[in-house]
C-alpha positions as CSV (number, residue, x, y, z in Angstrom):
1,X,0.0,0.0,0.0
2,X,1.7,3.3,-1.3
3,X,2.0,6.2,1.6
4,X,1.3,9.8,0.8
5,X,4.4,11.3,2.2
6,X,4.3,13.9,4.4
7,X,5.7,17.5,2.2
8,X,5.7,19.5,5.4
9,X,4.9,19.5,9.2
10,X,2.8,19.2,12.3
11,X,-0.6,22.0,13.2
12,X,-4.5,22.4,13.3
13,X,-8.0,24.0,11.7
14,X,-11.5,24.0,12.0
15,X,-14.9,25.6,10.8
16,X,-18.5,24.8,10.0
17,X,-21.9,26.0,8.6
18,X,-22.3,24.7,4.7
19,X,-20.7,21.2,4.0
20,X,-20.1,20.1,0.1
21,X,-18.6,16.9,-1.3
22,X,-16.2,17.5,-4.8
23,X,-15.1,15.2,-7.4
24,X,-12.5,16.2,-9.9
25,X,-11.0,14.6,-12.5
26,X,-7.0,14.9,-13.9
27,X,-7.3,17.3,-17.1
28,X,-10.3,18.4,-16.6
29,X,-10.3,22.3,-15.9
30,X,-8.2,24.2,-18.6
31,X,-9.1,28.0,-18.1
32,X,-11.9,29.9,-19.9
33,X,-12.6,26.6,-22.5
34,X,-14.0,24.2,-19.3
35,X,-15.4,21.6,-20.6
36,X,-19.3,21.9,-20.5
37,X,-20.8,19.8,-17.4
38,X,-23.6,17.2,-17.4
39,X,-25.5,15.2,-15.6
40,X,-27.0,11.6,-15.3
41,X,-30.0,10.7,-13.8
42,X,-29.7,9.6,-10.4
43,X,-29.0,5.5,-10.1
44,X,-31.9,3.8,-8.8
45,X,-30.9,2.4,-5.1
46,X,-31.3,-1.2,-3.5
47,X,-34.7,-1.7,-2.3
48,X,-35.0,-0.7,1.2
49,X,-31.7,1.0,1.2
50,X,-32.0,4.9,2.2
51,X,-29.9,7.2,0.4
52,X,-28.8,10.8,-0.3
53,X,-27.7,12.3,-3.7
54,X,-24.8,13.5,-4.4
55,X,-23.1,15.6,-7.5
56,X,-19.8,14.7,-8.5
57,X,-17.2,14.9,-11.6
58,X,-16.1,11.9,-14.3
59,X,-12.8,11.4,-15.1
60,X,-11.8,11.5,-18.8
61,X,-10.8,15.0,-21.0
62,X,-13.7,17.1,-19.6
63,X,-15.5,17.4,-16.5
64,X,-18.9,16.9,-16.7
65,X,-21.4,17.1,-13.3
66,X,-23.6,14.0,-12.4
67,X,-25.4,13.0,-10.1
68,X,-26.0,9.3,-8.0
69,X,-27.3,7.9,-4.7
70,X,-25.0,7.3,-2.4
71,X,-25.8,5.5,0.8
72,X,-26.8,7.7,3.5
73,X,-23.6,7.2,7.1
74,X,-25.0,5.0,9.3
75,X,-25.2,6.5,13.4
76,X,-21.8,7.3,14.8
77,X,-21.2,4.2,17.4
78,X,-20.0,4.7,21.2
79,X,-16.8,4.2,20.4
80,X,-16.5,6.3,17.4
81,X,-18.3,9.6,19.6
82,X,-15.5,9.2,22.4
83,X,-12.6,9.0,19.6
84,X,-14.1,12.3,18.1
85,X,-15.1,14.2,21.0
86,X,-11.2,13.6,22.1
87,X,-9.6,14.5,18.9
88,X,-10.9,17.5,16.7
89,X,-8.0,20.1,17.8
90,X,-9.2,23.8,15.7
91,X,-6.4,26.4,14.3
92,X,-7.7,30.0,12.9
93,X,-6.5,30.3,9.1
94,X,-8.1,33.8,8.4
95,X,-9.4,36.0,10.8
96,X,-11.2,39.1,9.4
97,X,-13.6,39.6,12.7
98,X,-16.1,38.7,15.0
99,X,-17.3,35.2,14.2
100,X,-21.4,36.8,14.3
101,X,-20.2,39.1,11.3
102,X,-18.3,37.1,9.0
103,X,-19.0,34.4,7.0
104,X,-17.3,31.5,8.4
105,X,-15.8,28.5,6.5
106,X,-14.4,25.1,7.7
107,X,-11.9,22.6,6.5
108,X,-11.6,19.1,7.8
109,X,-8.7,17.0,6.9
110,X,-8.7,13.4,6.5
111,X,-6.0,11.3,5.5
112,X,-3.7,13.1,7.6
113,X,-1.6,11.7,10.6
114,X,-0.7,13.3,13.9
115,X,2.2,14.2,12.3
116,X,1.0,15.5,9.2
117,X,-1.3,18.0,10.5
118,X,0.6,20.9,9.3
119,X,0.8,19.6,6.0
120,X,-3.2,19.9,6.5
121,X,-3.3,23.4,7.3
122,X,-0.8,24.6,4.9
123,X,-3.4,22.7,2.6
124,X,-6.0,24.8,3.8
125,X,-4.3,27.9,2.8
126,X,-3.5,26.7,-0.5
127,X,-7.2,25.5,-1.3
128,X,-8.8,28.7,0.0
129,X,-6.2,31.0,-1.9
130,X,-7.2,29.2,-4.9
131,X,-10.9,29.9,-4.4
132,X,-10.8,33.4,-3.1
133,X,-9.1,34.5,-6.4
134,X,-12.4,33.6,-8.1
135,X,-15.2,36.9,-8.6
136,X,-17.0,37.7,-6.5
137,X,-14.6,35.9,-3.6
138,X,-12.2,37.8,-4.9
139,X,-13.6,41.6,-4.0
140,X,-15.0,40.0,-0.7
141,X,-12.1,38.4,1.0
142,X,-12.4,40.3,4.1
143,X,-16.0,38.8,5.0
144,X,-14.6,35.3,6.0
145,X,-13.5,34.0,8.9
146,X,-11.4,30.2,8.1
147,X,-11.1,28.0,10.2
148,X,-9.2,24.4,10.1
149,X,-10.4,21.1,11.7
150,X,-7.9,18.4,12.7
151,X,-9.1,14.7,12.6
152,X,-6.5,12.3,13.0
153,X,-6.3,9.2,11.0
154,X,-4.2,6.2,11.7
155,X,-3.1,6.0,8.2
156,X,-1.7,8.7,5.5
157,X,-3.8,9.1,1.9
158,X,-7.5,7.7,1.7
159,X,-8.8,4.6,0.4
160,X,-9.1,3.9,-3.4
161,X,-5.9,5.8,-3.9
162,X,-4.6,5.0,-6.5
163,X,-6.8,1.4,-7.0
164,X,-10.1,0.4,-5.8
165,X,-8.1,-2.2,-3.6
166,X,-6.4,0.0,-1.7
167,X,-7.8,0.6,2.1
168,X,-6.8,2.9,4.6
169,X,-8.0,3.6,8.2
170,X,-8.8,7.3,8.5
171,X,-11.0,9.8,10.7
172,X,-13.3,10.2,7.7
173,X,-13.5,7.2,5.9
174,X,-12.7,9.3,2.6
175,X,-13.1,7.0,-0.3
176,X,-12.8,7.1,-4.3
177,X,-14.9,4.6,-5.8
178,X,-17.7,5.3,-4.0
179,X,-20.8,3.8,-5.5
180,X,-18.3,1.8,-8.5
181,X,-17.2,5.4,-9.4
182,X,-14.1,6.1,-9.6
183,X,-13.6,9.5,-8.8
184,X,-16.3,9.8,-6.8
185,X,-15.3,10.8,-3.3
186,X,-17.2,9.7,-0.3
187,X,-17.0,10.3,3.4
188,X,-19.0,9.7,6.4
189,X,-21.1,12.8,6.7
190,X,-22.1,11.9,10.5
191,X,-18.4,11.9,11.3
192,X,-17.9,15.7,9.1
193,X,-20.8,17.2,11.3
194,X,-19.5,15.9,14.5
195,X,-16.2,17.2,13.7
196,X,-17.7,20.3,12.0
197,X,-19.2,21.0,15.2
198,X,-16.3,21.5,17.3
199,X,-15.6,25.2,14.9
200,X,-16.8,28.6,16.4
201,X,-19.0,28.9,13.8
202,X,-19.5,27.4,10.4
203,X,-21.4,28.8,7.2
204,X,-19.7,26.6,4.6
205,X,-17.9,22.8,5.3
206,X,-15.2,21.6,2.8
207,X,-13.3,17.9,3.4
208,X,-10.0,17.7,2.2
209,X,-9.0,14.6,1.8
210,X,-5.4,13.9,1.6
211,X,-4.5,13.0,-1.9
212,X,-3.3,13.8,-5.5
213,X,-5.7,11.8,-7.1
214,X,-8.6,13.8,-9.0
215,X,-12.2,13.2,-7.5
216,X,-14.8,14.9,-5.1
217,X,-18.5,15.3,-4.3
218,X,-21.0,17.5,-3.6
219,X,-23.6,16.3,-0.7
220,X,-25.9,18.9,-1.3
221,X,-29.1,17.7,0.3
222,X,-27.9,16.6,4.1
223,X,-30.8,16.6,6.0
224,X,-29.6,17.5,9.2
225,X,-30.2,20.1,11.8
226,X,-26.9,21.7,11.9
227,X,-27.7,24.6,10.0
228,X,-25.5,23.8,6.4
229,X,-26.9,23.6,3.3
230,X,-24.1,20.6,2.1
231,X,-20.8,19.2,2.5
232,X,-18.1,19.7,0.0
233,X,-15.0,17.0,-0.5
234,X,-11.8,17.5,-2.4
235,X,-8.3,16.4,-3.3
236,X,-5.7,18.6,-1.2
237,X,-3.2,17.9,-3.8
238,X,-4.9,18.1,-6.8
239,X,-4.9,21.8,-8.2
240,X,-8.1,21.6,-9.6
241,X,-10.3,20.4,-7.2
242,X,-11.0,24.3,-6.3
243,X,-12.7,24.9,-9.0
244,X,-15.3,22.3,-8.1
245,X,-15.5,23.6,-4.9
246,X,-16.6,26.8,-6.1
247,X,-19.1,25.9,-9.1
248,X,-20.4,24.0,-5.1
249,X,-20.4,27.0,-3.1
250,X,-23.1,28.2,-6.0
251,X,-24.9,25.8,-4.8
252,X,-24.8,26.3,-0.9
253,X,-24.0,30.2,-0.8
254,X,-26.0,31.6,-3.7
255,X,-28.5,29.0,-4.0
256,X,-27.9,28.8,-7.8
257,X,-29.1,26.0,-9.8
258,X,-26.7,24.0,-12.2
259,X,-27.0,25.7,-15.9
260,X,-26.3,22.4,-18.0
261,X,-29.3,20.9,-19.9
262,X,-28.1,17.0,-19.8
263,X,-29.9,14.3,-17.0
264,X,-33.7,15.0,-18.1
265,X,-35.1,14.5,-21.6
266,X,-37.8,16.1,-22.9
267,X,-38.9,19.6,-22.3
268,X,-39.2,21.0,-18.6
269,X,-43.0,21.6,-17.9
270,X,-42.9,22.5,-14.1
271,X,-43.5,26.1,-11.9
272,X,-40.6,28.7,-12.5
273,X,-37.5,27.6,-10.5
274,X,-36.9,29.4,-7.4
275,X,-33.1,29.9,-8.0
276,X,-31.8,33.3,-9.7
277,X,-30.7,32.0,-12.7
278,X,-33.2,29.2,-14.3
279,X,-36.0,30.6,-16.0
280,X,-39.0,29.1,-18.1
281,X,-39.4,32.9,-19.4
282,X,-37.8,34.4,-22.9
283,X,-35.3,37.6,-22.6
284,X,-38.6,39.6,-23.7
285,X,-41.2,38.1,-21.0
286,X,-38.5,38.6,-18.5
287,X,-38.0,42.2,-19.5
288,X,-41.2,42.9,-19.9
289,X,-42.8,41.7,-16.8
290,X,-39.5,42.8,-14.9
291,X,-38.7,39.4,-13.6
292,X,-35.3,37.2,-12.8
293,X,-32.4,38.6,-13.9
294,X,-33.9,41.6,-16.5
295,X,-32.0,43.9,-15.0
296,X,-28.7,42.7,-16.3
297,X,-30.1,42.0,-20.1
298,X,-27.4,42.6,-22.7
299,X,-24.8,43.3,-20.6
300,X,-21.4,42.2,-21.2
301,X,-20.8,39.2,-18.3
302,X,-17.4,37.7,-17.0
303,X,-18.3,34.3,-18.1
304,X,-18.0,35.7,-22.0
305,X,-20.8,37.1,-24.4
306,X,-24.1,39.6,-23.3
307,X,-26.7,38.6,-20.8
308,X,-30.2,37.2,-22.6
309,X,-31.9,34.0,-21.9
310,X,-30.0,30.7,-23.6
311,X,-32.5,27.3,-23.3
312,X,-30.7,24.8,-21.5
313,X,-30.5,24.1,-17.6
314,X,-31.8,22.4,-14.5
315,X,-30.7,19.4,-16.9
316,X,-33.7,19.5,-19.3
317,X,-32.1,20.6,-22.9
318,X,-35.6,22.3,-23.5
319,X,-38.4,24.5,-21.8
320,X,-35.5,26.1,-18.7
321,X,-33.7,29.2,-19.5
322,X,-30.2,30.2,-18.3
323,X,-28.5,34.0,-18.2
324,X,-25.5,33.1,-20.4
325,X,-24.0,30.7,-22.8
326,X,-21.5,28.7,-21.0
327,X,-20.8,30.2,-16.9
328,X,-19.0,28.6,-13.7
329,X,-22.4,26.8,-12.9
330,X,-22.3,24.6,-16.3
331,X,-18.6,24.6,-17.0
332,X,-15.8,24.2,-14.6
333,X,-12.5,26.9,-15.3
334,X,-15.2,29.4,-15.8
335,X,-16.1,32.8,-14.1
336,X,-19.9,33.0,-12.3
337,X,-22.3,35.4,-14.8
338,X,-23.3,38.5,-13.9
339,X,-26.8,37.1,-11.9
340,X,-24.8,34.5,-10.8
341,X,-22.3,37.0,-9.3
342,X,-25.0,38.9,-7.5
343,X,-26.7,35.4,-6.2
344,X,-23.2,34.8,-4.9
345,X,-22.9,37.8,-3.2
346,X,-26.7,38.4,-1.5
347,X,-25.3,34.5,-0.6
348,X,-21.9,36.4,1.7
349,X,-24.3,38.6,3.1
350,X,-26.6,36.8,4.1
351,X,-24.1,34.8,6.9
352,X,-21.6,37.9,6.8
353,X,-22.4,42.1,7.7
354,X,-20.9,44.7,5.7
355,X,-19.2,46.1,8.4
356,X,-17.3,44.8,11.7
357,X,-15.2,46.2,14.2
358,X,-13.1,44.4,16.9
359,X,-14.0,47.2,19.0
360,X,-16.7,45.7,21.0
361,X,-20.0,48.1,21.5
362,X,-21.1,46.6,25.2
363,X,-18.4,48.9,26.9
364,X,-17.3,52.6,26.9
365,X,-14.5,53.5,24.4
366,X,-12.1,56.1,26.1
367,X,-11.9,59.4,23.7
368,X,-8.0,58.8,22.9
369,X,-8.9,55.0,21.8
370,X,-8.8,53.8,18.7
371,X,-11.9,52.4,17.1
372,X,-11.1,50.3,14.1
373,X,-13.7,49.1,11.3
374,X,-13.7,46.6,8.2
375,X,-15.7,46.6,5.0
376,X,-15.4,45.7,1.6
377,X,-13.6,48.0,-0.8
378,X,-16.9,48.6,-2.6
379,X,-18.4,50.1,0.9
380,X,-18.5,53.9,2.0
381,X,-18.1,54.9,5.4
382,X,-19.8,57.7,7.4
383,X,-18.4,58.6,11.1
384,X,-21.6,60.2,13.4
385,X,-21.6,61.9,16.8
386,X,-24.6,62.2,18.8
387,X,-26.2,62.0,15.2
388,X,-24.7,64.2,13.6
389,X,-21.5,62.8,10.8
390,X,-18.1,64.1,10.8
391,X,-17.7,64.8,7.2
392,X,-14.0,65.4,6.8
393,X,-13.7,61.6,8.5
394,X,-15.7,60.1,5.5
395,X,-14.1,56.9,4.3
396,X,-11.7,56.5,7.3
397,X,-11.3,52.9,8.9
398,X,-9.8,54.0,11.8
399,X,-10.6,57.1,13.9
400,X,-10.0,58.1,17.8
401,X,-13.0,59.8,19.4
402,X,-11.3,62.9,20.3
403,X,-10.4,63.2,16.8
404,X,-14.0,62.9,15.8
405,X,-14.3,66.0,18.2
406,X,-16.6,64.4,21.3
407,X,-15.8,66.6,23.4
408,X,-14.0,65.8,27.2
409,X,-17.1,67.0,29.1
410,X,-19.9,64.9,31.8
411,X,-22.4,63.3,29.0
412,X,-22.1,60.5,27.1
413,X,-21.9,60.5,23.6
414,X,-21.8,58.4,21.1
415,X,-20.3,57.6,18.1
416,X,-21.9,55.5,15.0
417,X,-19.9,54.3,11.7
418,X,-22.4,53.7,8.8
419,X,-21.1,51.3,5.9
420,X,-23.5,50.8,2.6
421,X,-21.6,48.5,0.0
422,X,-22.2,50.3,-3.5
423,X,-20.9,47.5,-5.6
424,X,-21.8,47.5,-8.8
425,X,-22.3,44.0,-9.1
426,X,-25.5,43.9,-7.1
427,X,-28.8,45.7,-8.8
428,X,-31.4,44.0,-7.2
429,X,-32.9,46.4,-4.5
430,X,-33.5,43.6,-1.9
431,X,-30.4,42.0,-1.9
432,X,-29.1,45.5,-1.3
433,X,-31.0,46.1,1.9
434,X,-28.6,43.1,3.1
435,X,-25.7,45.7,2.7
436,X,-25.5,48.1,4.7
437,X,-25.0,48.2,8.8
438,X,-24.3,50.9,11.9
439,X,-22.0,50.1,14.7
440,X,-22.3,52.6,17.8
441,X,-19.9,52.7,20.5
442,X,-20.6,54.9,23.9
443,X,-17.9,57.4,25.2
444,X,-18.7,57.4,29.2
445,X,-18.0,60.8,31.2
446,X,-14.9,59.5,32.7
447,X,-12.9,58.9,30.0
C-alpha cells in the first residue's frame, strides 16, 4: 500500500456551517474553454436502502457534473463519539472579525496523521487561496473567517488511492470509488458534522481529503439540523479540485441551480424555479414583466458574451432558461455570470455584515482609543456623533473619538460608523437592503 508522504509539518484547523462533497478529475479544468458539465439521472438504489444524492465529476478529457445515490452514514457508534469528542484540535487560518459578522468556513482533513497536521493546514491555505481569487470571492475576502479542523487518521492518503483495492484507516472514511465510481469521493457525513461541530461557527464545510488523485463530491441535500446547506469534498493535492469547490459553493451560498441541460429529456414543464438563474421565461417576457435577472439583459458578463436567456438548464435541454451561454455553474475553469455573481454575493451577506469592528459596542471606548472598522472596498463609510456625521472623517477605517471632536465633558456621547456596500455587481434592491450596517460605540463621562 503506497503512503502519501508527508511534504511539510505538524498543526491544526476547524470551521462549519455549509458542508459540500467535490469530485475532480486529472485534465479536466483548462481555463476559460471548461469543458461543459452534465449530468445523469440519479442511479436507482437497492430496495429498502435509504440514500442521499450526491453531485460529482467523471474522469476523462472534460469534466462533466452527475449526479447518483449514495448511501446515507449510518449512526456514529459509542466508540467512534468518544474518539471524536477527544480529537478535533481547531487552528484559525483567516481572521477578518467577530465570528457573528463574517461568514465563516471550515476545513476538515482526513488522511492526515498526527504528524501531518501541518501539512493539513498549509493545505487549507493553499485550497482557499485558490478559491478566493475567483469573482466575487475575490472583492469579498475580508467577509470570511477560516477556520481548520484536525481529525487524526491512523493511516496517511485515503482509500481507493490510487486502485479500488487499496484501504486505509482514516478519521473520515474518505473513499474514491464510492458507488463503483471512480472519482467519486465519499466520506462519512455523520463523522464531518461531529467534527464540523467543534468550529466557532460554520457557514460553509469543505473535506480535504489527503491525496493527488482527482475526485470529489458535492452532498448537497444533508438533512440534518446543523444549520448547512451541504458538504463539500476535495483532493488537497490536486490543483483543480478548487474549482469544483466553487461551481459547489453556487450551490450552498448563492443558491444557484446548475446551468447544464443533460440528465432530463424532454422539455421541462414544471412552476418557475426558485433559483436566480433558471428561468422558463424568454429575454422579452423577463424584461417585460421585470422578472429574474432583467436587469442585467445585454450586458457584457465575466463568463464571456451579453446577458439574454439561452435554453438549456436544470438538466432538461428544452423548456429552462439560463443568463449566459457557457458560466462557472455549467462549465468548470469558468467565471460565475453576472446574476450568478450577485446570487453569490446576496449568498456572503446573508451569513456575513458589511461592516465589523473588533472594538466591541457593550463597553465605553475612552476618547483617545482607537476604534477600528472593516468593509469591503466597494463600501462607504460615514463617522456620526450624537447624530450628527463628521464629514472630513468620511471613508476613514480607523478614527479616535477625540479626533472625531466628542468633546472631554460629563455626558455621554456616542459615536456610529455607517457602511452601505455600492458595488456594482448587485442591482437587485433587496439583496441590497442586506448591505448596509451601523455600529455605535458609547464614550462614558470618565474617560
Amino acid at each position: 500500500m503506497r503512503t502519501h508522504t508527508s511534504r511539510r509539518s505538524p498543526l491544526r484547523g476547524a470551521v462549519s456551517v455549509g458542508i459540500l462533497a467535490l469530485a475532480v478529475t486529472a485534465g479536466t479544468v483548462t481555463g476559460a474553454a471548461g469543458a461543459t458539465a452534465r449530468s445523469t439521472t440519479p442511479a436507482v438504489p437497492p430496495h429498502g436502502q435509504r440514500t442521499q444524492q450526491v453531485e460529482y465529476f467523471t474522469g476523462g478529457s472534460s469534466a462533466h457534473p452527475r449526479h447518483t445515490g449514495v448511501p446515507v452514514a449510518e449512526p456514529l457508534s459509542p466508540s467512534e463519539r468518544t474518539a471524536i469528542a477527544a480529537d478535533g484540535d481547531v487552528t484559525p487560518i483567516v481572521q477578518n472579525g467577530p465570528v457573528g459578522s463574517k461568514l465563516d468556513v471550515v476545513f476538515i482533513g482526513d488522511g492526515y496523521t498526527a504528524a501531518q497536521q501541518e501539512d493539513f493546514h498549509a493545505d487549507v491555505r493553499t485550497k482557499w487561496a485558490k478559491m478566493s481569487a475567483v469573482e466575487p470571492y475575490a472583492s469579498y475576502t475580508g467577509l470570511f473567517n477560516v477556520w481548520a479542523v484536525d481529525a487524526v487518521s491512523q493511516d496517511s492518503g485515503v482509500s481507493g488511492d490510487p486502485t479500488q483495492d487499496v484501504v486505509r484507516d482514516t478519521a473520515l472514511n474518505s473513499a474514491f470509488f464510492c458507488d463503483g465510481t471512480e472519482r467519486l469521493l465519499c466520506v462519512d457525513t455523520n463523522k464531518v458534522e461531529s467534527y464540523a461541530a467543534k468550529a466557532p461557527a460554520a457557514d460553509l464545510v469543505v473535506v480535504l481529503s489527503n491525496s493527488t488523485k482527482y475526485g470529489g463530491a458535492g452532498y448537497n441535500d444533508i438533512s440534518s439540523q446543523v444549520g448547512y446547506d451541504g458538504i463539500a469534498t476535495a483532493s488537497s493535492d490536486n490543483d483543480r479540485s478548487d474549482q469544483i469547490a466553487v461551481h459547489e459553493t453556487g450551490h450552498s451560498l448563492g443558491k444557484l441551480a446548475d446551468e447544464y441541460d443533460e440528465g432530463e429529456s424532454g422539455t421541462y414543464s414544471g412552476p418557475e424555479p426558485a433559483q436566480a438563474n433558471l428561468s422558463t421565461l424568454s429575454a422579452d417576457q423577463m424584461t417585460a414583466q421585470q422578472q429574474k435577472w432583467y436587469r442585467w439583459m445585454g450586458q457584457e458578463s465575466p463568463d464571456g458574451g451579453t446577458v439574454g436567456a439561452f435554453e438549456g438548464g436544470g438538466y432538461y435541454p428544452h423548456g429552462l432558461n439560463r443568463p449566459t451561454e457557457n458560466s462557472i455553474m455549467r462549465s468548470l475553469g469558468r467565471q460565475f455570470n453576472l446574476p450568478g455573481r450577485e446570487a453569490m454575493i446576496a449568498g456572503f451577506y446573508r451569513c456575513a455584515s458589511v461592516l465589523s469592528s473588533p472594538t466591541t459596542t457593550d463597553r465605553a471606548v475612552p476618547r483617545g482609543a482607537p476604534i477600528r472598522i472593516t468593509v469591503p472596498a466597494s463600501a462607504r463609510v460615514r463617522w456620526y456623533v450624537d447624530g450628527h456625521e463628521r464629514r472630513a472623517a468620511r471613508g476613514r477605517h480607523t478614527i479616535t473619538p477625540r479626533a472625531l471632536g466628542v468633546p472631554a465633558d460629563s455626558r455621554t456621547h456616542h459615536i456610529t460608523a455607517r457602511a452601505t456596500d455600492h458595488t456594482h455587481a448587485v442591482r437587485d434592491p433587496a439583496i441590497r437592503k442586506l448591505m448596509s450596517r451601523s455600529l455605535t460605540w458609547r464614550v462614558g463621562s470618565s474617560y
